[in-house]
N, C-alpha and C positions, 0 to 999 in steps of 0.2 A: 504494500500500500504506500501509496505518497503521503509528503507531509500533508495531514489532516486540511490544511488551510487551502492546499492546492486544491486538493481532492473535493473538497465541497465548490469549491470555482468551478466544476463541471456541471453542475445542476442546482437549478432551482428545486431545493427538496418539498416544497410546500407546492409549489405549482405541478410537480411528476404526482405527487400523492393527489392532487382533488379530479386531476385526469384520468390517475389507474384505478383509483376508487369509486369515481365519479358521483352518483347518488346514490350507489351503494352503500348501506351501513356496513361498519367492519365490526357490529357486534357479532358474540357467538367466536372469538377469537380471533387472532392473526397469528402466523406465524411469518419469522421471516428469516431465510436460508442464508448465513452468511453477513452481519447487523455491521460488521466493520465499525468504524466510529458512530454509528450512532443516526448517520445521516440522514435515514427514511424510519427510521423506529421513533424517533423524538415526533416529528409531525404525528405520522400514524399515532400515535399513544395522546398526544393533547385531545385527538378528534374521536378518541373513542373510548367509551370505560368498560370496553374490553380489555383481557389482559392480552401484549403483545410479547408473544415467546419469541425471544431474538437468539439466535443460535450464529458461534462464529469458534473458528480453530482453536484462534487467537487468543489466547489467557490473556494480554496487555488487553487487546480490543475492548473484553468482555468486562474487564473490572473497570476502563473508560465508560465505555458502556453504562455499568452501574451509579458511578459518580455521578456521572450528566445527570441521570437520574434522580437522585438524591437532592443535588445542587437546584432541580428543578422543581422537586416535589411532584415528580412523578411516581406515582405510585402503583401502575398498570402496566410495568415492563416488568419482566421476568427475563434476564439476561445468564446463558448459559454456555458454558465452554464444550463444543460438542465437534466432532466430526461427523456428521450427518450421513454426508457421503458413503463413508466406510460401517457407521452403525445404525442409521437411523433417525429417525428423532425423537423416540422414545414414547409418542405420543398413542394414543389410542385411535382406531381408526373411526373416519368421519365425526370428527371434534372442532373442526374446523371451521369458519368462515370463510377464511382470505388469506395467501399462501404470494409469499412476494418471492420471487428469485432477479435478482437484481446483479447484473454482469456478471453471471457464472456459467452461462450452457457454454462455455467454451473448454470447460473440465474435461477430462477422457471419457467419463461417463455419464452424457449427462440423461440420456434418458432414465437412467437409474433412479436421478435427482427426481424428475418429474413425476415418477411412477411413484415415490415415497408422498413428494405433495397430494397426488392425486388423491395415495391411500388416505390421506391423514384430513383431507377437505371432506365436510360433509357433502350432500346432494344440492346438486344448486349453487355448492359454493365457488367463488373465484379466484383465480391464479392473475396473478399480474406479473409479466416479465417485461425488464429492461435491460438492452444489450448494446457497447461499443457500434457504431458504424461502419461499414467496410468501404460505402459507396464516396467517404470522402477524406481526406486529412484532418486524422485526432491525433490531441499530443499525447494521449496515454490509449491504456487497454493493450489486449494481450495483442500479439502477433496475429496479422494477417491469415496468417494457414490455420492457425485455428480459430480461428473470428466467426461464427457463426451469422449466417446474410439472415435478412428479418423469415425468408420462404423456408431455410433451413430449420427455424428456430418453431415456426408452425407448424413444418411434418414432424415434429418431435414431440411439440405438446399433443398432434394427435394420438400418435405412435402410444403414448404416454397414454391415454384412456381422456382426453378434455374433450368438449365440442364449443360451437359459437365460438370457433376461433376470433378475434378480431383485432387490425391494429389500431393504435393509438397516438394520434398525432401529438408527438411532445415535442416538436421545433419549439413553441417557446419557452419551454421550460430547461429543456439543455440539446443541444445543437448536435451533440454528437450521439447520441441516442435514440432509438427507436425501441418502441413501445409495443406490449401483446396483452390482451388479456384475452383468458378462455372461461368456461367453465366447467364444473365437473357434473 
């Protein structure tokens, strides 16, 4: 990860969240694959007194993570040190709301990832993904080869068990991103 300050220079975190979420409530839980510093979990948790399970590798992330929290008086984040990918998320199936995966289908596995959200969203509920751009010059995100294009990122969530694929126009909330949500 870049330093924190850069890295939120890449999105408007308040304007991606009321596009991916739209008029959807994100009561009934959220979960979200990968919380990094915090960037989409702080918005997401002001707008809902759901609790939002933030799951990340990163033991520094996660106790950032926590602080922000504290310091904010947030009290509807549950922030947790997990490898997801490799075990899971521990969670019980269809408990779900809203299932964020936010710059990660570019992992080795990511239909795996998908297939865990899928299990873990109840009926009706929705997946929101945001991914690097291929189509232009960003100054971060992974490598080109494995950069997954917005049509790649769709046969996957189908592949995955979603329908109502649809994207999400977030040019003005960060320029280099493009946007999915589906449901389950």
């Amino acid at each position: 990860m870049p330093e924190e300050d850069y890295w939120g220079s890449f999105f408007n975190a308040e304007c991606v969240i009321n596009k991916m979420f739209g008029e959807k409530s994100s009561e009934g839980g959220v979960i979200e694959f990968g919380s990094g510093y915090g960037t989409f979990t702080i918005p997401v948790a002001k707008h809902s007194t759901s609790t939002i399970l933030a799951l990340d590798i990163e033991p520094d992330l996660v106790e950032l993570l926590r602080q922000k929290a504290e310091e904010q008086s947030i009290k509807n984040i549950h922030a947790e040190v997990r490898d997801f990918v490799a075990d899971g998320t521990g969670l019980e199936s269809g408990t779900q709301a809203h299932a964020m995966i936010f710059n990660l289908l570019h992992l080795e596995h990511p239909i795996k990832l998908l297939k865990e959200a899928h299990r873990v969203l109840r009926k009706g509920g929705r997946l929101s993904v945001i991914h690097w751009r291929s189509d232009i010059s960003v100054p971060r995100g992974p490598s080109l080869e494995i950069r997954p294009t917005p049509q790649q990122c769709k046969e996957l969530i189908e592949k995955a068990g979603f329908h109502t694929v649809e994207d999400v126009d977030l040019l003005e909330c960060c320029k280099f991103h493009f946007g999915i949500v589906a449901l389950r």
